[in-house]
C-alpha positions as CSV (number, residue, x, y, z in Angstrom):
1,X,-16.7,-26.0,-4.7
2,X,-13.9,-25.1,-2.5
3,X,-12.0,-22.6,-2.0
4,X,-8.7,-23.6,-3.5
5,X,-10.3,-25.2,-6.9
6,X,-12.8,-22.2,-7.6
7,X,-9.0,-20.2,-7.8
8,X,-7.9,-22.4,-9.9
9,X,-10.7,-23.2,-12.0
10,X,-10.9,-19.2,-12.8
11,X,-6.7,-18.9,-13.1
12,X,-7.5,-21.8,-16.3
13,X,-10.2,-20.5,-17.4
14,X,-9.1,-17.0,-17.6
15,X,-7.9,-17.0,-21.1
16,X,-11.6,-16.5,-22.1
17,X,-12.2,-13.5,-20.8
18,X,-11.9,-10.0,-23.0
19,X,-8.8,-8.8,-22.7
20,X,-7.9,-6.4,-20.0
21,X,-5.0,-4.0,-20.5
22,X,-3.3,-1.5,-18.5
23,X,-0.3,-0.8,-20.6
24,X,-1.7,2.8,-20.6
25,X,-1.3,3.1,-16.8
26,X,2.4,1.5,-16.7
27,X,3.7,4.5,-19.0
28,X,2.1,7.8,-18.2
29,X,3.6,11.0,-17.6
30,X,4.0,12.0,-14.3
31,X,4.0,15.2,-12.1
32,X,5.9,15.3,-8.7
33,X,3.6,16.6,-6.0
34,X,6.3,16.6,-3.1
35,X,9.7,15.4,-2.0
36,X,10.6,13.7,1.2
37,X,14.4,14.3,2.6
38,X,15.6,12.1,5.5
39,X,19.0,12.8,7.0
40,X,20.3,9.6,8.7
41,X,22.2,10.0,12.0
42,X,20.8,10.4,15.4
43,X,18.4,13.5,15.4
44,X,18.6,13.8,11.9
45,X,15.5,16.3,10.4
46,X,12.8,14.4,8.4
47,X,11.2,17.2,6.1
48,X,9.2,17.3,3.0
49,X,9.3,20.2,0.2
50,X,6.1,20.8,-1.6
51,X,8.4,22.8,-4.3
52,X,10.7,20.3,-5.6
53,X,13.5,21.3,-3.1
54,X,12.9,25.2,-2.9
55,X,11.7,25.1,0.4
56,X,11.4,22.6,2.9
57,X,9.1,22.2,6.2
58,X,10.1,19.5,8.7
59,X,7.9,16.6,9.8
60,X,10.0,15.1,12.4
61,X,13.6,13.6,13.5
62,X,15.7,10.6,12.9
63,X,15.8,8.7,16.6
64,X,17.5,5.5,15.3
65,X,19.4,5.2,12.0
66,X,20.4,2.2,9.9
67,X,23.8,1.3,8.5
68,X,22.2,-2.0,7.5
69,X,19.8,-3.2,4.2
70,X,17.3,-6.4,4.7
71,X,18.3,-9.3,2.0
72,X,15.8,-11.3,3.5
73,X,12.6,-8.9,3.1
74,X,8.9,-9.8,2.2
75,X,8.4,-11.6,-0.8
76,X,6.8,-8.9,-3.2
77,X,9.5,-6.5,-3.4
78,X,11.0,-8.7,-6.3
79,X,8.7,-6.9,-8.5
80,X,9.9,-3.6,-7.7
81,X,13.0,-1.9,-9.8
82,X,16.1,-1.5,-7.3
83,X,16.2,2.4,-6.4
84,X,12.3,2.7,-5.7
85,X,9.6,2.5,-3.0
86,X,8.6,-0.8,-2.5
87,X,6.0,-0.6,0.0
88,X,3.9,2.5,1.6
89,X,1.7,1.8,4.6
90,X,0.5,4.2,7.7
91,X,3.2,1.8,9.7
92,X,5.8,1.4,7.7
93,X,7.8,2.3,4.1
94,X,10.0,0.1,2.9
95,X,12.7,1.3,0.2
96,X,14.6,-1.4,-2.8
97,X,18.2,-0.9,-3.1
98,X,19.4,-3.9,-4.9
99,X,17.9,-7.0,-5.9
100,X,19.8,-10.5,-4.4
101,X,21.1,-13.1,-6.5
102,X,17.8,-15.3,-5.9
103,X,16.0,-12.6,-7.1
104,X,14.6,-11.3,-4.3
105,X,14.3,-7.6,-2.9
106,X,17.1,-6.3,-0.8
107,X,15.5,-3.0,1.4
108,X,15.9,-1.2,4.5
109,X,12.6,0.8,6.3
110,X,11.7,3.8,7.4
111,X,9.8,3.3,10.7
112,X,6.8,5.5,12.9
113,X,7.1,6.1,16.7
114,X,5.5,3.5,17.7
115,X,7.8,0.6,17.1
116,X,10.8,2.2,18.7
117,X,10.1,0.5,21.9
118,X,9.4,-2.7,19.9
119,X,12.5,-3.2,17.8
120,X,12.8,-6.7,18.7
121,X,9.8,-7.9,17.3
122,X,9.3,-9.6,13.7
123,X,6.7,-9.0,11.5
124,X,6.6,-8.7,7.7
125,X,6.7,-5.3,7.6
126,X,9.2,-4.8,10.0
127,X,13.0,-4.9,9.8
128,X,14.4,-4.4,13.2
129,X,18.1,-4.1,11.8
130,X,17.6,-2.4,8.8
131,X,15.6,0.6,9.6
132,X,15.5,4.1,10.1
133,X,13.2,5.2,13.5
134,X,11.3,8.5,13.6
135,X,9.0,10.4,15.8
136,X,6.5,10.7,13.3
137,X,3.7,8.7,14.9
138,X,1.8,6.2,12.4
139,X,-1.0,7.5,10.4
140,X,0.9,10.8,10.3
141,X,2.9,12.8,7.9
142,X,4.7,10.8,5.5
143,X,3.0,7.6,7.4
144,X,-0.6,8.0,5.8
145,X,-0.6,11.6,6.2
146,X,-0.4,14.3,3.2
147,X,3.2,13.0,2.8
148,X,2.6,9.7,2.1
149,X,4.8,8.1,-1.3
150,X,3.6,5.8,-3.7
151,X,5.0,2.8,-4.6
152,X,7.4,2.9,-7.4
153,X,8.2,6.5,-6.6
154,X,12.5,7.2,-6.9
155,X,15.1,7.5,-4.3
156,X,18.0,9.3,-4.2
157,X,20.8,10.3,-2.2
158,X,23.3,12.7,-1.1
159,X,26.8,11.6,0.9
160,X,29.0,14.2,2.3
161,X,29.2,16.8,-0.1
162,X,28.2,14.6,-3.2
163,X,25.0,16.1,-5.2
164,X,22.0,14.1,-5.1
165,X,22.0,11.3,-7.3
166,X,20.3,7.7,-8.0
167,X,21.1,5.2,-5.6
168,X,24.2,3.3,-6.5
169,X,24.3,-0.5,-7.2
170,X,23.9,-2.0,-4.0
171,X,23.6,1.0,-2.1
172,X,23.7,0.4,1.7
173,X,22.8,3.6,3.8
174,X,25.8,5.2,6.3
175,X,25.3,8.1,8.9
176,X,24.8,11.3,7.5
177,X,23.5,10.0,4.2
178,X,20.9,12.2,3.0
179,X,18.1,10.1,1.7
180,X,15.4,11.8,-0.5
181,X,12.0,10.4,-1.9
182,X,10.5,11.6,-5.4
183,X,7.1,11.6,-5.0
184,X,5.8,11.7,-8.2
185,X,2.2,10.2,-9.1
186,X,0.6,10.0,-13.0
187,X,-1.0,13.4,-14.5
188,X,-3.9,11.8,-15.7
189,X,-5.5,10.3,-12.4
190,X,-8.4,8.2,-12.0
191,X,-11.7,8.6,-10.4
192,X,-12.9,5.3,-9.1
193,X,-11.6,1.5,-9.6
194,X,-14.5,-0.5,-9.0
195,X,-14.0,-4.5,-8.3
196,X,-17.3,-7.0,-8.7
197,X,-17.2,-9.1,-5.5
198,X,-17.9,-12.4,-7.6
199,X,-16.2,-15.4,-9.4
200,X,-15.0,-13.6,-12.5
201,X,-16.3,-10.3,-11.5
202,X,-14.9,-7.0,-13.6
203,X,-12.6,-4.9,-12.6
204,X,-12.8,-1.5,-13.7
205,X,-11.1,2.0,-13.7
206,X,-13.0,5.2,-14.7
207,X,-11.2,8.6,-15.3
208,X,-13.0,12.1,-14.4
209,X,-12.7,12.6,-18.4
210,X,-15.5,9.8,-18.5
211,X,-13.6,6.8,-19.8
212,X,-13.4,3.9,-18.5
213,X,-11.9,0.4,-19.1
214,X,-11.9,-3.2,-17.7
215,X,-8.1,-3.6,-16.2
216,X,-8.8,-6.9,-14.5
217,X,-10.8,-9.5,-13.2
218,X,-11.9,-10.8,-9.5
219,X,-10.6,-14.6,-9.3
220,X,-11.8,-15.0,-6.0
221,X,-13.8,-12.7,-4.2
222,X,-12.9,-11.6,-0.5
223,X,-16.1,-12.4,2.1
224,X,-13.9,-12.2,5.1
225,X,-12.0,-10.0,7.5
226,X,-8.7,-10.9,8.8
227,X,-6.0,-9.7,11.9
228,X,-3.8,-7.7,10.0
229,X,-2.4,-5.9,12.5
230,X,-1.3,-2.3,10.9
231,X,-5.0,-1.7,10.1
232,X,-5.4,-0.8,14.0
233,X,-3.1,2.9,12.6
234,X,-5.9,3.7,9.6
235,X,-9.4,4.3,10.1
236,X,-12.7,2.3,8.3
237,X,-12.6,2.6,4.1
238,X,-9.4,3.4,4.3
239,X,-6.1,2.3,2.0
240,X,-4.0,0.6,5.0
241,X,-1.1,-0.1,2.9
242,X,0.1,-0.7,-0.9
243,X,2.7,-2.4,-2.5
244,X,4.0,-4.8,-5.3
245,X,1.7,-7.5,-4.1
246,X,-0.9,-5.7,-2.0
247,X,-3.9,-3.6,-1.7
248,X,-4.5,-3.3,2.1
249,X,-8.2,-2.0,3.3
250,X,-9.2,-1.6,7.1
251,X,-12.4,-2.5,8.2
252,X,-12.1,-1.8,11.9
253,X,-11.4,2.0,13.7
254,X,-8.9,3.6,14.7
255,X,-6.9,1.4,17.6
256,X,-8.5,-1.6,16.5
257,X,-7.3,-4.6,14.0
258,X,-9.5,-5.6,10.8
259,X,-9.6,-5.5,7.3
260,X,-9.0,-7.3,4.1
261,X,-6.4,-7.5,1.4
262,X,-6.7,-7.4,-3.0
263,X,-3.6,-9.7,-4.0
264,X,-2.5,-10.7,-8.1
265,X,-2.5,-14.6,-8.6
266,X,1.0,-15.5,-8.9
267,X,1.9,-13.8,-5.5
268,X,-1.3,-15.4,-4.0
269,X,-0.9,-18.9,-5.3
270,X,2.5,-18.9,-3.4
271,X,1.0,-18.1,0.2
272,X,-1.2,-21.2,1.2
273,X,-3.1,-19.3,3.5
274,X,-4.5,-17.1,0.8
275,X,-5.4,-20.0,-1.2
276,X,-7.5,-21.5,1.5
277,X,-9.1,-18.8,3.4
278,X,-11.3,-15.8,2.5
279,X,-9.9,-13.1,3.5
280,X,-8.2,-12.0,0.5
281,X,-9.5,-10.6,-2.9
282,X,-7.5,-12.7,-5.8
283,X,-7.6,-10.9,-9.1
284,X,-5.8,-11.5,-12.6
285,X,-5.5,-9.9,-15.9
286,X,-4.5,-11.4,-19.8
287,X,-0.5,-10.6,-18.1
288,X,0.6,-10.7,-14.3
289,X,-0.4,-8.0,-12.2
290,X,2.5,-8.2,-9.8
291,X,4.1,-4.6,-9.2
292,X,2.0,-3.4,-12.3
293,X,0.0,-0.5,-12.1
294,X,-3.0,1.0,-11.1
295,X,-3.0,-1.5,-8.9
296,X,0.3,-2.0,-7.3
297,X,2.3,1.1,-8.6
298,X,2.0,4.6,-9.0
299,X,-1.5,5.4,-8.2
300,X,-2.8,4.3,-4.6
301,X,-1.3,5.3,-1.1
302,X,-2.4,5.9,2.6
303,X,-3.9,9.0,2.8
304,X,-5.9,9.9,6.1
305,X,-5.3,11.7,9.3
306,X,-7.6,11.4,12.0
307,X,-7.2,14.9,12.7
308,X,-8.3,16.1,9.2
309,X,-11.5,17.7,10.2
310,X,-10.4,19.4,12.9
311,X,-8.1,21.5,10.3
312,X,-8.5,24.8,8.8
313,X,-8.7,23.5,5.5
314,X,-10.1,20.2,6.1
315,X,-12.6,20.7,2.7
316,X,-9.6,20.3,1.0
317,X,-8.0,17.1,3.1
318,X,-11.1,15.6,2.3
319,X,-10.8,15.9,-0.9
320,X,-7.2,14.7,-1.3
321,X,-8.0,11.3,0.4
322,X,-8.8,7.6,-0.9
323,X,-11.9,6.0,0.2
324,X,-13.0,2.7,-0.1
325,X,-16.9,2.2,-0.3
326,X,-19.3,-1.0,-0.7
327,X,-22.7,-2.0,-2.3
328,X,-24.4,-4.7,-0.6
329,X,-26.8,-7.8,-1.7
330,X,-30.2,-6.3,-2.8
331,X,-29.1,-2.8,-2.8
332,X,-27.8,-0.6,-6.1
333,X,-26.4,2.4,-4.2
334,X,-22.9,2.9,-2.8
335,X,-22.2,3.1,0.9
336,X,-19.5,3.2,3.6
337,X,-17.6,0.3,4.3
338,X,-19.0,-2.0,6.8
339,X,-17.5,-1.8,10.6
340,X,-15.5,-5.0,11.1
341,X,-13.1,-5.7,13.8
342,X,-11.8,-8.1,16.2
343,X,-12.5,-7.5,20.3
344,X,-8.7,-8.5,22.4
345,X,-9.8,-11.3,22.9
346,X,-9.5,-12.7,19.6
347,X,-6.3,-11.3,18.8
348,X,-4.6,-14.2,19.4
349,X,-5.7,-17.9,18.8
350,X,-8.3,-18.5,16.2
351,X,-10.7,-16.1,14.4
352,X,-14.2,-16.2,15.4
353,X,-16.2,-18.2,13.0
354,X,-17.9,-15.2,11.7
355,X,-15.2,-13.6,10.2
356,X,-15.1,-16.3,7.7
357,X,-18.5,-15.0,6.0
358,X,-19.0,-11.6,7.0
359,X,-18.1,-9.7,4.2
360,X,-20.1,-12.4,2.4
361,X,-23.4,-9.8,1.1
362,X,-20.9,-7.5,-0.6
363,X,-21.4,-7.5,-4.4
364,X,-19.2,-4.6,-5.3
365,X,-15.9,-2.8,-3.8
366,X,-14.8,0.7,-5.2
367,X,-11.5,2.5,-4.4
368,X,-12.6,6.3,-4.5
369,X,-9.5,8.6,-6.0
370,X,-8.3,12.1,-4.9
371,X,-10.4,14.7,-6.7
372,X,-7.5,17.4,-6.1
């Protein structure tokens, strides 16, 4: 059957499977594990407070600010509240400030190092006009590092002498605005989510308390590996980006381009190529998935440094990170994700034949938690 009416087929005959609920995750209690503080003028300090504001350390400087939001920005955002992240990523975070009278997300971006230089260029996670440049290098620090947000987390915001309060209605940043991030994720946090690489496969989260449940199902499995180009910043098995429509895993090293991407069906029944190639993992649940947790708020974000082992406490890093692990056809145990990337040469033009299939032995995909 092809690709397109095996989607389909399962969207229909989804009704029939048990029910899958994750009402529980969409209204826990949360603790806030940092805040981020961004002042925006030229030079402005980036730092992050560990204490909810008692003390701060800095993680970089403002080069470029914004005076500008982004009514034109990826189509996901729409299911994230105005005032919240929208998107986290090593290469990018975007932030929702209002919502636009055709419903979709109005944002402006906070931006790594490396796309100073290319500020010109257009990509979907990218908003040349509408961002906010640092020196923080991607990968790094509130890019994929211990800073990292989640998606739904608050912003604020401070103007001249004003205390920090909630963004207002169609808040659009000026210089010297002092723009903070919440980052808050749930108390009670999982241990695995584990996905069944099939037609109908379950979808599962377990907490360290021993309890697990069935929040979803696989209505397409993923077999192939695609160009998408921020995994290059994030290393293999590792979360390359999250938001209201996304789950984001690299397959390729660092400075190379490959991985694969979880999607809910209504966001990936509107993107032909997702409904016609095989690099994307369509799942579903009794209700829409899009910007619902534990998939696409609260709970998953890029966390990995490539310099985590060479630090003092790098037991600990290693703890604190997600990791994305495989089982493969004819084999029950669990082991690191598969090296999968594209040479330069196929960077551009089509993809190699093989990267239609080669993810095609995988039976099951796990998302491994933070255990601290």
């Amino acid at each position: 059957m092809k690709p397109l009416l095996c989607f389909l087929a399962f969207v229909f005959a989804f009704g029939s499977f048990a029910s899958a609920q994750v009402s529980y995750e969409n209204n826990p209690k949360f603790e806030e594990i940092f805040r981020i503080r961004i002042v925006n003028q030229p030079g402005g300090s980036i730092e992050v407070s560990s204490n909810a504001g008692i003390s701060w350390e800095t993680m970089g400087k403002v080069i470029y600010p914004t005076v500008k939001t982004n009514a034109k920005s990826y189509k996901a955002a729409r299911w994230v509240d105005d005032g919240k992240v929208a998107a986290t990523s090593v290469n990018a975070i975007h932030l929702k400030t209002a919502t636009a009278t055709d419903g979709s997300g109005i944002i402006f971006s906070l931006l790594p190092v490396e796309f100073v230089k290319t500020n010109k260029a257009r990509r979907s996670y990218l908003s040349p006009d509408a961002s906010i440049y640092t020196d923080i290098a991607a990968g790094e620090g509130i890019f994929g590092g211990d800073f990292s947000p989640f998606v739904g987390n608050t912003i604020m915001v401070s103007r001249s002498s004003a205390s920090v309060q909630p963004l207002l209605v169609n808040y659009i940043p000026q210089i010297g605005d002092k723009i903070y991030i919440i980052a808050e994720r749930p108390i009670d946090y999982p241990k695995e989510m584990v996905f069944e690489n099939k037609f109908g496969g379950k979808i599962s989260l377990a907490y360290f308390n021993g309890g697990e449940r069935l929040i979803g199902r696989v209505l397409r499995p993923v077999v192939g590996v695609g160009r998408f180009e921020g995994s290059k910043f994030a290393g293999v098995g590792r979360i390359r980006a999250n938001h209201a429509g996304v789950i984001d895993v690299s397959t390729s090293r660092l400075g190379k381009v490959g991985g694969f991407q979880i999607v809910p069906a209504e966001h990936g029944s509107e993107m032909s190529y997702v409904r016609t190639s095989t690099q994307w993992m369509v799942i579903g649940n009794d209700q829409p998935l899009e910007g619902r947790a534990p998939f696409f708020k609260y709970f998953i974000r890029p966390t990995f440094s490539e310099n985590d082992l060479a630090a003092k406490d790098w037991e600990n890093k290693l703890l604190e990170r997600f990791l994305v692990e495989v089982k493969l056809k004819g084999n029950d145990h669990w082991q690191p994700m598969p090296v999968v990337e594209f040479d330069d040469y196929y960077l551009t033009g089509d993809l190699p034949l093989w990267a239609n299939d080669v993810l095609k032995d995988v039976t099951n995909i796990r998302i491994l938690f933070p255990v601290r």
